[in-house]
KESE-237160 format. One record per residue (C-alpha): chain; x, y, z. Coordinates in nm, 4 decimals, always signed. Layout:
BEGIN
(A, (X, Y, Z))
...
***
This chain:
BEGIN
(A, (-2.9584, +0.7876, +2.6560))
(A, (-2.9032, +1.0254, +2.9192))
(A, (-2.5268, +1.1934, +2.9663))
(A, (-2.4416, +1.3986, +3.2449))
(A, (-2.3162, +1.7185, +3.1183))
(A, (-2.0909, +1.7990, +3.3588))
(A, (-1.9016, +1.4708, +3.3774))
(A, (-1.8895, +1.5000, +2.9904))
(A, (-1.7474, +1.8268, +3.0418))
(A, (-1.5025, +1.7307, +3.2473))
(A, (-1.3721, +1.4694, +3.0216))
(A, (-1.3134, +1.7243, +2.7201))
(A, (-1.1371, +1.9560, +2.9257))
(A, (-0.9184, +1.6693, +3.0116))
(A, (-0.9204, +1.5409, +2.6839))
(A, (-0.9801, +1.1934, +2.8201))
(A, (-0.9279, +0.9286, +2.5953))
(A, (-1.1390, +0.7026, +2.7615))
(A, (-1.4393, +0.8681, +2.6541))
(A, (-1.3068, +0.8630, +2.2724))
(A, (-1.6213, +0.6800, +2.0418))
(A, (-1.8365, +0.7089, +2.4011))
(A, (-1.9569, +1.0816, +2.3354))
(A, (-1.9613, +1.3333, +2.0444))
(A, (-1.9890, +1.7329, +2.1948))
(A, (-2.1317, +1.9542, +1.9575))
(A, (-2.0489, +2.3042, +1.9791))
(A, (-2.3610, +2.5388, +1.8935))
(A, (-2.1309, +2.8369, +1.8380))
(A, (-1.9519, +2.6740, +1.5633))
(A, (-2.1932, +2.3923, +1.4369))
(A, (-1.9343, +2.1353, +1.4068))
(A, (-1.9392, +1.7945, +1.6065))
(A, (-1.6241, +1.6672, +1.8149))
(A, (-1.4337, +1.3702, +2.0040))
(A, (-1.3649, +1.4141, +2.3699))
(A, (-0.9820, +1.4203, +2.1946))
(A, (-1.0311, +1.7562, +1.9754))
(A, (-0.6987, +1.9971, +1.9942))
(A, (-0.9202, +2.2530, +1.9407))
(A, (-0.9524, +2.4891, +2.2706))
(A, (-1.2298, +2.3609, +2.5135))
(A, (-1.5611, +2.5403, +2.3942))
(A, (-1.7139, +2.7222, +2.7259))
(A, (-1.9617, +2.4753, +2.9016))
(A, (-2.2794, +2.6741, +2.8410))
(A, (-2.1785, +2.6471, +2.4698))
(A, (-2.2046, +2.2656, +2.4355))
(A, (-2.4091, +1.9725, +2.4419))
(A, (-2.3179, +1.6249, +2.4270))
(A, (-2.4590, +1.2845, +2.2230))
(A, (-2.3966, +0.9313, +2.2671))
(A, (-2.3324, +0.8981, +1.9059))
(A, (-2.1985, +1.0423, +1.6252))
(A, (-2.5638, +0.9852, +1.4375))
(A, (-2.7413, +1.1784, +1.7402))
(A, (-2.4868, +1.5078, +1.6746))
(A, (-2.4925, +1.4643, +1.3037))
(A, (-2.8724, +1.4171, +1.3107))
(A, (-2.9038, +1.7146, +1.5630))
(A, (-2.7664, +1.9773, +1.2837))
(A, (-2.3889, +1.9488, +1.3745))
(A, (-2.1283, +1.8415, +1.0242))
(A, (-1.8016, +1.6955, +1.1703))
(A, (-1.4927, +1.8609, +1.2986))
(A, (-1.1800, +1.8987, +1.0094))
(A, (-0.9477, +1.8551, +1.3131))
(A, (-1.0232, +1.5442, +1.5215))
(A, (-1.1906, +1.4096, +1.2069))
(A, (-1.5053, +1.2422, +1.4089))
(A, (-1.4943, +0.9432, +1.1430))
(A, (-1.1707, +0.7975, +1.3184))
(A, (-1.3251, +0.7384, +1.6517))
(A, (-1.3586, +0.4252, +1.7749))
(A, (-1.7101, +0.2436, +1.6755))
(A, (-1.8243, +0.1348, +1.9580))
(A, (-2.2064, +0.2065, +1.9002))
(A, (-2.2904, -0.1669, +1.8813))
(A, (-2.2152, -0.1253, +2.2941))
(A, (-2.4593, +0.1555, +2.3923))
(A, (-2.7207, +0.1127, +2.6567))
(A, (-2.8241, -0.2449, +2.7586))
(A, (-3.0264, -0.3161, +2.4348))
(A, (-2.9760, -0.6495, +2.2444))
(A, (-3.1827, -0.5383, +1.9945))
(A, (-2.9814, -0.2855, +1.9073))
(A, (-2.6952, -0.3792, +1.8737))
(A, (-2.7589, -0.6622, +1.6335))
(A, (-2.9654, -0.4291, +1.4729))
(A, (-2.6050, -0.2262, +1.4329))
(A, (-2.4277, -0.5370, +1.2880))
(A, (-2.6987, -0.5343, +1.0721))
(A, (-2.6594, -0.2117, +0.9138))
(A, (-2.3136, -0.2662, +0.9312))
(A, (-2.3472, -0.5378, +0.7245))
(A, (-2.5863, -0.3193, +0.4535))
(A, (-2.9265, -0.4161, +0.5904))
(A, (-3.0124, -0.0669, +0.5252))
(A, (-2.8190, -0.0011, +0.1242))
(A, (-3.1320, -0.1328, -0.0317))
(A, (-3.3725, -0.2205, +0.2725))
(A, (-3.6327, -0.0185, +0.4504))
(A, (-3.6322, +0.0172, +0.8504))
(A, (-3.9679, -0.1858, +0.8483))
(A, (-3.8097, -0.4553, +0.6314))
(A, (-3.5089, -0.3997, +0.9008))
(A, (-3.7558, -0.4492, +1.1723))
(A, (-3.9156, -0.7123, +1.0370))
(A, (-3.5582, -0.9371, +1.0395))
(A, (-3.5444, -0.8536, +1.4430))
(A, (-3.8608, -0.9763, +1.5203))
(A, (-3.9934, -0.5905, +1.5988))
(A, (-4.2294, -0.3226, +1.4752))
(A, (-4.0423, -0.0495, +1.2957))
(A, (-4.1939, +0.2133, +1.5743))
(A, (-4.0142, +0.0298, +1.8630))
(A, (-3.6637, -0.0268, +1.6844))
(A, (-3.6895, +0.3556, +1.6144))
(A, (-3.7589, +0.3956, +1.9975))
(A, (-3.5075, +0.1752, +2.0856))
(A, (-3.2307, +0.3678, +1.8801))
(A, (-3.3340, +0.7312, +2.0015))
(A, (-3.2999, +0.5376, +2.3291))
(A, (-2.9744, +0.3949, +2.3467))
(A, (-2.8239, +0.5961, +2.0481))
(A, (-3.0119, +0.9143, +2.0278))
(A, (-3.0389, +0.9273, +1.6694))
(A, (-3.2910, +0.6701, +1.4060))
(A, (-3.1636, +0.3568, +1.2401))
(A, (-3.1178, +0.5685, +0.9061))
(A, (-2.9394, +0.8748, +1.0252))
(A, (-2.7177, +0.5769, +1.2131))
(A, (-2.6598, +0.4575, +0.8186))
(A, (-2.6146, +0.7170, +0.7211))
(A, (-2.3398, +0.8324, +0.9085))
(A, (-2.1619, +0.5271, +0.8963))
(A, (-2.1704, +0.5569, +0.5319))
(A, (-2.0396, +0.9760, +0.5235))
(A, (-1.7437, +0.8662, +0.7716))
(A, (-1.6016, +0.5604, +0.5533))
(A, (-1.6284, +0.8987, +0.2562))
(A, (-1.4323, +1.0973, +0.4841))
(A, (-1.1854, +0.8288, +0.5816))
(A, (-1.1307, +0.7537, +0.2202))
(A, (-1.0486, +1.0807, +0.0910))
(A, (-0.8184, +1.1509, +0.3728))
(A, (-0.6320, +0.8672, +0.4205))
(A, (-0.6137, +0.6920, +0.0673))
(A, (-0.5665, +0.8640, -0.3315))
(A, (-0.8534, +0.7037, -0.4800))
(A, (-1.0684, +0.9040, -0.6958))
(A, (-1.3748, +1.0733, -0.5714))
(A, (-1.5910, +0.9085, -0.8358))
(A, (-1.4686, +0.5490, -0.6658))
(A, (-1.4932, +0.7007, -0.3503))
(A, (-1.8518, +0.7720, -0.4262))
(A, (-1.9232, +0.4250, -0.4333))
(A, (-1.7148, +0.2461, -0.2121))
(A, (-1.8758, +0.4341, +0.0940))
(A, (-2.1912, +0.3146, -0.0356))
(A, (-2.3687, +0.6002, -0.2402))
(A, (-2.5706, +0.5693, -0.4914))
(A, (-2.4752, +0.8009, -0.7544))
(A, (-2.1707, +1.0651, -0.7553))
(A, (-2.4313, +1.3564, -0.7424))
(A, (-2.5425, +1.2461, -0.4136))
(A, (-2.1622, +1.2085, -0.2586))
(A, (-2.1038, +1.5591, -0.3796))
(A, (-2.4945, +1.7106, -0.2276))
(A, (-2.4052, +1.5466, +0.0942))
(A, (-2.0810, +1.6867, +0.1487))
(A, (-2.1832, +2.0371, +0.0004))
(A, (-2.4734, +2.0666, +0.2549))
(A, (-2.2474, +1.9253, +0.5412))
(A, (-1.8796, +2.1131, +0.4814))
(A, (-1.9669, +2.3552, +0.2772))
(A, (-1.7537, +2.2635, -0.0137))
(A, (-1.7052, +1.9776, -0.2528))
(A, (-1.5093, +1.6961, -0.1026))
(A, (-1.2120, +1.7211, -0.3153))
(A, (-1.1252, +2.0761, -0.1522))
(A, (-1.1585, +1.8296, +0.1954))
(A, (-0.8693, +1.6590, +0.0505))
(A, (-0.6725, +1.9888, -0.0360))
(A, (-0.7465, +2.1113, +0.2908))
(A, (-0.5804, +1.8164, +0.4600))
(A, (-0.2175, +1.8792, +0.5608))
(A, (-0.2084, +1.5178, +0.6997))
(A, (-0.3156, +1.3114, +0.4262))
(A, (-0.1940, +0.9857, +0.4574))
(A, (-0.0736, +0.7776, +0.1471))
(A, (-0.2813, +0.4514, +0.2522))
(A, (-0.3158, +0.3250, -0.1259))
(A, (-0.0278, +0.0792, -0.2151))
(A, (+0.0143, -0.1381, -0.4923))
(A, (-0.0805, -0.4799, -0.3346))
(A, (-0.4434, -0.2545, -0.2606))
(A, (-0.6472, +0.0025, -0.0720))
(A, (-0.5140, +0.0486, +0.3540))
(A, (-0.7055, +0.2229, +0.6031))
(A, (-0.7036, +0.2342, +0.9879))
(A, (-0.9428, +0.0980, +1.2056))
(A, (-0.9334, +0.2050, +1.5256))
(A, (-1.0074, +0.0602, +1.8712))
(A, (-1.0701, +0.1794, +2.2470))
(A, (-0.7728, +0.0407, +2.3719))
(A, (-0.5914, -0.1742, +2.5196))
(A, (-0.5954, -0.4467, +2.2595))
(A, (-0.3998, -0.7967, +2.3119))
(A, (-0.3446, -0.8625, +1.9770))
(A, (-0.0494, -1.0968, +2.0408))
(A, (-0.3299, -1.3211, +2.1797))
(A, (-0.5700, -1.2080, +1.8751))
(A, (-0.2597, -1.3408, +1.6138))
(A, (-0.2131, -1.6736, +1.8529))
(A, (-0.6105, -1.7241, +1.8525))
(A, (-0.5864, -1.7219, +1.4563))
(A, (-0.2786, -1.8956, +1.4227))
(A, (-0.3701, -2.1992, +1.5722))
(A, (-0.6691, -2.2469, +1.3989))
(A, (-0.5717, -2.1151, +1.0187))
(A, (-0.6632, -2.3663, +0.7436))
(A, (-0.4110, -2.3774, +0.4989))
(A, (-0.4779, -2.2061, +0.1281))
(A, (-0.7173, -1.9465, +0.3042))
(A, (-0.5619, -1.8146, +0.5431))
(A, (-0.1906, -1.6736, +0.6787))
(A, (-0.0357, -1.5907, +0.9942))
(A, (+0.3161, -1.4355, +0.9402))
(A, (+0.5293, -1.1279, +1.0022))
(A, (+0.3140, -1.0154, +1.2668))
(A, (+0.0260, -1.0091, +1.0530))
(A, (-0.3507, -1.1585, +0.9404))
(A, (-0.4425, -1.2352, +0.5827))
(A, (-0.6624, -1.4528, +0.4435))
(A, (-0.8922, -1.4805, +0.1195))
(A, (-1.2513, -1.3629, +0.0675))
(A, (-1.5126, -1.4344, -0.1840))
(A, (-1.8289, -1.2358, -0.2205))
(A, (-2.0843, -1.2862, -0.4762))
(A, (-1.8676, -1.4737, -0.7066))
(A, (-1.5955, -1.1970, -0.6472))
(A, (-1.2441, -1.2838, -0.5292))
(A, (-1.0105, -1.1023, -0.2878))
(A, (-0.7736, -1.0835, +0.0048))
(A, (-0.7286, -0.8773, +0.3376))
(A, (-0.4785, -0.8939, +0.5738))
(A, (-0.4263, -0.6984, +0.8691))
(A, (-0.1425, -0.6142, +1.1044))
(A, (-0.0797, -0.3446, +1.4111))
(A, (-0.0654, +0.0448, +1.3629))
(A, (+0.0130, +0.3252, +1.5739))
(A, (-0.2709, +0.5188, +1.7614))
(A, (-0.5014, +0.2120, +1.8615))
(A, (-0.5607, +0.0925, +1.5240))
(A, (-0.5066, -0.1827, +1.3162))
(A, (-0.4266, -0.1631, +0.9344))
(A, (-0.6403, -0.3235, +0.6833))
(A, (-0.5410, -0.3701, +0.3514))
(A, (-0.7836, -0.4574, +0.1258))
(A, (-0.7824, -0.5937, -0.2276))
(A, (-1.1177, -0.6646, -0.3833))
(A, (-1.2264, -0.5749, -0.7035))
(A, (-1.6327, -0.4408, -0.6566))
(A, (-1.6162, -0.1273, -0.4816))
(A, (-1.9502, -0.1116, -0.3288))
(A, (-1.8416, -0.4007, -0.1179))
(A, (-1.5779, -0.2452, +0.0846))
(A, (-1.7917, -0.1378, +0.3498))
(A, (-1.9211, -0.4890, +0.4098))
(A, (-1.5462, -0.6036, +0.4211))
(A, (-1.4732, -0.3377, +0.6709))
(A, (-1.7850, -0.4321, +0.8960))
(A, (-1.6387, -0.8170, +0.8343))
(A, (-1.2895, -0.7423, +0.9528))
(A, (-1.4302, -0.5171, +1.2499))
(A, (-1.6467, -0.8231, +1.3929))
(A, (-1.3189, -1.0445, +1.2998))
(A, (-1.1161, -0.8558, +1.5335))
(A, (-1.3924, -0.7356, +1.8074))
(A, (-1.2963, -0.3776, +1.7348))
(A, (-1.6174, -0.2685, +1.8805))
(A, (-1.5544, -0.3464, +2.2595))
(A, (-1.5524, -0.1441, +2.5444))
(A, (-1.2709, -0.3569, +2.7253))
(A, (-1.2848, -0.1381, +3.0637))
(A, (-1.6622, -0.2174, +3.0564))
(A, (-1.6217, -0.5675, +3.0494))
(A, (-1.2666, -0.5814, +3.2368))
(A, (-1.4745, -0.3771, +3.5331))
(A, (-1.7691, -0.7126, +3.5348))
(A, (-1.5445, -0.9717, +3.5294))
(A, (-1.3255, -0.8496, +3.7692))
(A, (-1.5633, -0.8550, +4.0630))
(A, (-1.4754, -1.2366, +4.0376))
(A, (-1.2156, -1.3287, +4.1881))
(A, (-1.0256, -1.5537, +3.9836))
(A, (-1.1423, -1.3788, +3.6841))
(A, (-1.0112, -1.0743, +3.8255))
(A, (-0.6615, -1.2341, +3.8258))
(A, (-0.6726, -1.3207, +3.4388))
(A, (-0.8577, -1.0133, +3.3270))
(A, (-0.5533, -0.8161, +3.4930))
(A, (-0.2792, -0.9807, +3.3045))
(A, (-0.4944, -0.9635, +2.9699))
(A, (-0.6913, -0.6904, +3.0223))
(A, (-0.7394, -0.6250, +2.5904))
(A, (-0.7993, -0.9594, +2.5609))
(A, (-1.1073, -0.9834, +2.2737))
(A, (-1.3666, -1.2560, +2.1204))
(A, (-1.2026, -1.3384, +1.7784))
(A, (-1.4718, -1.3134, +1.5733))
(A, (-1.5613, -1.5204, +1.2216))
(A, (-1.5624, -1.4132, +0.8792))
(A, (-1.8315, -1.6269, +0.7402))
(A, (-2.1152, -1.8260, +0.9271))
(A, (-2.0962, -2.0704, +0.6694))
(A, (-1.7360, -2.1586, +0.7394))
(A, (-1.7438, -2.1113, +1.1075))
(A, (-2.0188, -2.3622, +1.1247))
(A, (-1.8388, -2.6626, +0.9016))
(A, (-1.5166, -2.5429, +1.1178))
(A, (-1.7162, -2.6038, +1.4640))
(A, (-1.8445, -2.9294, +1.3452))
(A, (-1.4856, -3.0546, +1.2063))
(A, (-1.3603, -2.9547, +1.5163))
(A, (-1.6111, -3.1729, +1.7955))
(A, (-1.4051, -3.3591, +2.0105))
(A, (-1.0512, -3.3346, +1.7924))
(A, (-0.7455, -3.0635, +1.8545))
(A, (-0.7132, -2.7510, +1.7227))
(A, (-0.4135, -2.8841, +1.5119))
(A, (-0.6200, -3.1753, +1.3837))
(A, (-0.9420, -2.9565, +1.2652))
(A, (-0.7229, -2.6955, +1.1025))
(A, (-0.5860, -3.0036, +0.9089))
(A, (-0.9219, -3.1368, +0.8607))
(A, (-1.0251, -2.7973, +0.7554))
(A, (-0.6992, -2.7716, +0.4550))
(A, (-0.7988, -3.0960, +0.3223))
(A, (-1.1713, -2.9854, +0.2601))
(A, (-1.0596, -2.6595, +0.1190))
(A, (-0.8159, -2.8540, -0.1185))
(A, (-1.1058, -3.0923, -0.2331))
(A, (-1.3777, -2.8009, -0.2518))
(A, (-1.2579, -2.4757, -0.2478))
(A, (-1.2566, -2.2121, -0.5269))
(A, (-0.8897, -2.1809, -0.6659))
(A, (-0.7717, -1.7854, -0.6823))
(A, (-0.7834, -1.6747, -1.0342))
(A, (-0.4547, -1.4984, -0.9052))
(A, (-0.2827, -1.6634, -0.5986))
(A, (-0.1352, -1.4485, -0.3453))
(A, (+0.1376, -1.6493, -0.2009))
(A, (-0.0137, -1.9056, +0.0748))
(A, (-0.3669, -1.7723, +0.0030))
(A, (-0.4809, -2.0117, -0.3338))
(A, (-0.8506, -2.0596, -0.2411))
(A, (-1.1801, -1.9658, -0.1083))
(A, (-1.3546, -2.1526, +0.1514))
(A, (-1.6263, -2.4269, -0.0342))
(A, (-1.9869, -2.3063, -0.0664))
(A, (-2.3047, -2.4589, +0.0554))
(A, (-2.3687, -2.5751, -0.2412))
(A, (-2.0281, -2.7732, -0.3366))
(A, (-2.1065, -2.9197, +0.0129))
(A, (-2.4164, -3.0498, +0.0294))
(A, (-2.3833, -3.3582, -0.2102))
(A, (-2.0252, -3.4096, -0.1672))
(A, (-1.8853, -3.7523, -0.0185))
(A, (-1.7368, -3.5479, +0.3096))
(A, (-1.6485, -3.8813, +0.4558))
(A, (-1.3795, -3.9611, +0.2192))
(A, (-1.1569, -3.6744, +0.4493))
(A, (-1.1363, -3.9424, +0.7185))
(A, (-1.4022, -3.8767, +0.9665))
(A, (-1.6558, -4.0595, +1.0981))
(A, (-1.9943, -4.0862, +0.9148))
(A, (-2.1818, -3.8946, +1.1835))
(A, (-1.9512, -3.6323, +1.1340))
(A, (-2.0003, -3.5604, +0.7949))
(A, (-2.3625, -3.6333, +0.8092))
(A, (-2.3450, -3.3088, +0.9942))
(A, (-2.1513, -3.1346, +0.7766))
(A, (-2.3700, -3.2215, +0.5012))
(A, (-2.6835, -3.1209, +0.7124))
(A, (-2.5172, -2.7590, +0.7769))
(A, (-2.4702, -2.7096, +0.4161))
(A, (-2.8081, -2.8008, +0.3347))
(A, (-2.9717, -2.5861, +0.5894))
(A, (-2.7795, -2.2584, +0.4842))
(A, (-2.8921, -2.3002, +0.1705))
(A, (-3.2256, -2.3663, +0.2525))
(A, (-3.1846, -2.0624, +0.5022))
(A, (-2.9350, -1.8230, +0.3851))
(A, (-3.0205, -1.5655, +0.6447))
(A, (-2.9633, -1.8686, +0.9144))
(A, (-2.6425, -1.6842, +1.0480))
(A, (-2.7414, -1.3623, +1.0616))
(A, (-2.7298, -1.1697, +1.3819))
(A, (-3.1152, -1.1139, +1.3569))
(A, (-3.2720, -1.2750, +1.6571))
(A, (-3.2028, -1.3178, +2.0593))
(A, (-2.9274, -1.5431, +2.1918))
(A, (-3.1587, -1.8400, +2.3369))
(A, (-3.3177, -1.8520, +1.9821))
(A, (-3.0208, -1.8187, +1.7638))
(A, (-2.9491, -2.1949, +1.9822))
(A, (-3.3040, -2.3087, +1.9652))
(A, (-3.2540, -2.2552, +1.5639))
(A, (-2.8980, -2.3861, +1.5198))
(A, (-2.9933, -2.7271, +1.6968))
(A, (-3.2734, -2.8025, +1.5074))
(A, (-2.9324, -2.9036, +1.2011))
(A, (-2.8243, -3.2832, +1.2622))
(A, (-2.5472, -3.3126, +1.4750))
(A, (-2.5499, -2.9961, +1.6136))
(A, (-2.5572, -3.0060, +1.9869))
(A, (-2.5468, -2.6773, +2.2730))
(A, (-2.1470, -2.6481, +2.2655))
(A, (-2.1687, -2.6495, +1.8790))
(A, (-2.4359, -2.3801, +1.8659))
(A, (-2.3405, -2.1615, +2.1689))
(A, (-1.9614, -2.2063, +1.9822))
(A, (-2.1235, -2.0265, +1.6621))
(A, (-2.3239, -1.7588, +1.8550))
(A, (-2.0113, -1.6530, +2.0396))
(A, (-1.7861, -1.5942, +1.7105))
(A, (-2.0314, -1.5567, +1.4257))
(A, (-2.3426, -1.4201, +1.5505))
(A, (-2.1288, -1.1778, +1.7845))
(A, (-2.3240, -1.2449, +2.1322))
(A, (-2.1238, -1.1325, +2.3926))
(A, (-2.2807, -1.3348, +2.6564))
(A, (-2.2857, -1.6940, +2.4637))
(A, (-2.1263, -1.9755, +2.6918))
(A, (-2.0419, -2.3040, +2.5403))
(A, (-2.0371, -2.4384, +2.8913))
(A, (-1.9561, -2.8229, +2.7964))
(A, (-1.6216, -2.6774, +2.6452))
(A, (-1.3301, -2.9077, +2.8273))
(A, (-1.1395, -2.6084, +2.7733))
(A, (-1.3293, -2.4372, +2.9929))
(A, (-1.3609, -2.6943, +3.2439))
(A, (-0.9744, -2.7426, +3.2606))
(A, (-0.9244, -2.4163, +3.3452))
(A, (-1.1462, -2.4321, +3.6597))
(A, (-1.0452, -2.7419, +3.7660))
(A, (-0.9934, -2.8156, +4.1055))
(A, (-0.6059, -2.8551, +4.2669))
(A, (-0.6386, -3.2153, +4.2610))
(A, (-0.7422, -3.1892, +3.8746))
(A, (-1.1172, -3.2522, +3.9380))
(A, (-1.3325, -3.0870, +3.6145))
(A, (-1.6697, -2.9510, +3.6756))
(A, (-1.9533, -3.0430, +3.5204))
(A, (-2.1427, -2.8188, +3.2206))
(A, (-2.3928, -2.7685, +3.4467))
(A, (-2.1460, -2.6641, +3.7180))
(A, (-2.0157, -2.4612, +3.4903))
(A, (-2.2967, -2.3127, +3.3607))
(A, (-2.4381, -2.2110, +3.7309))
(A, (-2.0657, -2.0489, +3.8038))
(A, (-2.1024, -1.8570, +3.4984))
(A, (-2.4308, -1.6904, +3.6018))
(A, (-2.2271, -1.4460, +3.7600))
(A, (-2.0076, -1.3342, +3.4455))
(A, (-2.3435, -1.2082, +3.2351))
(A, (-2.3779, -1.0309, +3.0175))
(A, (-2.0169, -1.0850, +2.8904))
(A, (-2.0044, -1.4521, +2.9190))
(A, (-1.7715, -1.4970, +2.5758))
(A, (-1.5023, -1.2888, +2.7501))
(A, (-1.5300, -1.5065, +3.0282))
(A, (-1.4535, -1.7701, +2.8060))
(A, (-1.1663, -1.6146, +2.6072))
(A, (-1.0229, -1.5708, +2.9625))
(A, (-1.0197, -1.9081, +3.0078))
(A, (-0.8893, -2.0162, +2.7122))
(A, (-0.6044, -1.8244, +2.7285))
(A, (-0.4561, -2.0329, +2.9885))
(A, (-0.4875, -2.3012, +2.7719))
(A, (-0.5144, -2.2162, +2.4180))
(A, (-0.4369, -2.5116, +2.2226))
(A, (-0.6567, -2.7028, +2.4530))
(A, (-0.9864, -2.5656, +2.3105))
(A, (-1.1154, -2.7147, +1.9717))
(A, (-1.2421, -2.5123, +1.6362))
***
């Protein structure tokens, strides 16, 4: 990826935070790696050179700045360069692809040889898929140990190491010192850990509607997983057999607070990558504001919500059954639709938090049970029935592992589920930005003609040519006029 250093420059002298989680400068008088944000006095411009990614600097030789603490930039790697490829090989990783995987077993999963994904990240990222890892998995370390009290054995393994011996190598050979003396030396330290569990920040490139984020998720929470309340997100999680709850809420400084209560550490940085897609904290909203805008009547919406994000999903699984409760019914009635099934077949909290009492069902309770009993019609729950069965016959069947046309071509190959259905899960689960469920009446309301004439799908489909590659926000746009309007 090619940066122009004197526009780069020009940026950190200004201290533009535009260009926060967009470049990394690394200073080759002082080895350290910085955000366009640093305090620190502007190195001279002969004396720097800049990366499109934190990986690229690290990867280069450089160890992180102590002052603008690179680790609290915003992520928005999944957004470099033009390459699909990449960036669901990034949700990937993010996800743990690479804890226990190879980069030719990563490869392999996106449909590529191992020589051209490594291409394809020194190209758009300028660093490999493991130094990318890697990275990811040093910054949640740093994070932890200055913004929470938890031990550095715990610490260890929540950022995803292997063994304490290897935490304490890796931050040796990249500070210098042991990473307890990081959390001596930091005057800020933030007391993140609270009794109801483990907080951190995660940031964002702002501006972030997240009054429209909360009204999204309101709307469509099912009751005994999830809670909208007090200006805040929570809902329950189950992985591997373990139970928690997150919830999440505003913070100062572009971020949003997660607090996290799960009892396997080595899971927290799947939750993290979880609540990230959840909340589309990866998005490069001038980017995408700048496209839309150069239509028209997008250009009028995109102005008065210019942070306006995808809400993302949680769980494939879930989003899937919640699509297919939701075909042609209100948001009200799928949400209801959606209680009742959790009530039948959900997994009871050993320890209730409040609202939150359950997990959503699993494949598996779902795949034999009588689903028409909730009061749908038989098709309906035919295709509920069919989902279930073809996650478990495919559990990697919602992964983010393969192009956007056939992600669809694979999703409507399930009984009942039609091209709104799957474009509906590629959009929120599967995280493609330029997914279109173009049969959405929704959609078609909101470009309706003044005497209340719809188009078509396919008219809508053509009009949305223009809008790629960030077709979803297109959508979200349109919803927004009309939120309760649009199903699931």
């Amino acid at each position: 990826m090619d940066l122009d250093h004197d526009a780069c420059y020009r940026a950190i002298s200004q201290r533009d935070v535009r260009f926060d989680g967009r470049i990394f400068t690394g200073v080759k008088t002082t080895g350290i790696y910085c955000r366009p944000v640093c305090p620190a006095t502007t190195p001279k411009s002969q004396n720097v050179v800049f990366y499109p990614s934190a990986a690229a600097a690290r990867e280069a030789g450089f160890r992180p700045c102590l002052r603008c603490r690179p680790e609290t930039a915003p992520d928005m790697g999944a957004w470099r360069g033009t390459s699909n490829t990449v960036s669901r090989a990034l949700r990937l990783i993010e996800q743990g692809a690479l804890d226990t995987a190879s980069v030719d077993e990563l490869a392999g999963r996106l449909g590529v040889g191992e020589r051209q994904l490594r291409r394809l990240f020194h190209q758009h990222l300028g660093a490999s898929p493991v130094a990318v890892a890697q990275t990811r998995r040093i910054h949640l370390a740093k994070q932890l140990i200055h913004e929470t009290h938890m031990p550095m054995a715990e610490i260890a393994f929540a950022s995803g190491f292997s063994s304490i011996r290897r935490f304490n190598e890796t931050f040796r050979d990249m500070f210098g010192r042991p990473p307890g003396e990081l959390r001596r030396a930091s005057a800020k330290a933030v007391p993140a850990d609270t009794a109801g569990g483990l907080s951190l920040l995660l940031r964002y490139q702002p501006p972030y509607d997240w009054d429209a984020m909360l009204d999204f998720l309101r709307l469509r929470a099912i009751a005994g997983i999830e809670h909208v309340g007090g200006n805040a997100y929570a809902r329950t999680i189950e992985i591997d057999g373990a139970q928690g709850h997150v919830r999440i809420e505003p913070a100062s400084g572009d971020a949003l607070r997660a607090t996290i209560v799960f009892p396997v550490l080595s899971a927290l940085p799947g939750i993290i990558g979880r609540i990230r897609r959840v909340f589309d904290l990866a998005a490069d909203p001038a980017a995408i504001a700048a496209h839309l805008s150069e239509d028209p009547d997008l250009a009028r919406r995109v102005a008065r919500r210019p942070g306006l994000r995808v809400p993302g999903a949680w769980d494939g699984f879930e989003l899937a059954i919640r699509a297919v409760l939701g075909q042609q019914i209100t948001v009200t009635a799928a949400a209801r639709l959606a209680g009742q099934l959790v009530a039948r077949h959900g997994t009871p909290l050993v320890e209730p938090a409040g609202p939150l009492t359950h997990t959503f069902p699993q494949a598996s309770a779902l795949a034999d049970a009588d689903l028409a009993s909730l009061g749908m019609p038989r098709s309906r729950s035919a295709t509920l029935s069919a989902v279930a069965a073809a996650s478990l016959a495919n559990p990697n069947l919602f992964d983010a592992h393969r192009g956007l046309d056939e992600a669809i071509h694979d999703l409507r190959k399930i009984r009942g589920v039609g091209e709104w259905t799957a474009q509906y899960i590629a959009l929120r689960q599967l995280r493609e930005p330029d997914a279109f469920p173009a049969a959405d009446i929704g959609l078609m309301r909101a470009l309706a003609a003044p005497d209340g004439t719809r188009p078509s799908a396919e008219a809508m489909a053509r009009r949305a040519e223009r809008w790629r590659p960030w077709r979803a926000y297109a959508a979200q746009h349109l919803w927004a006029a009309d939120p309760g309007l649009h199903v699931s």
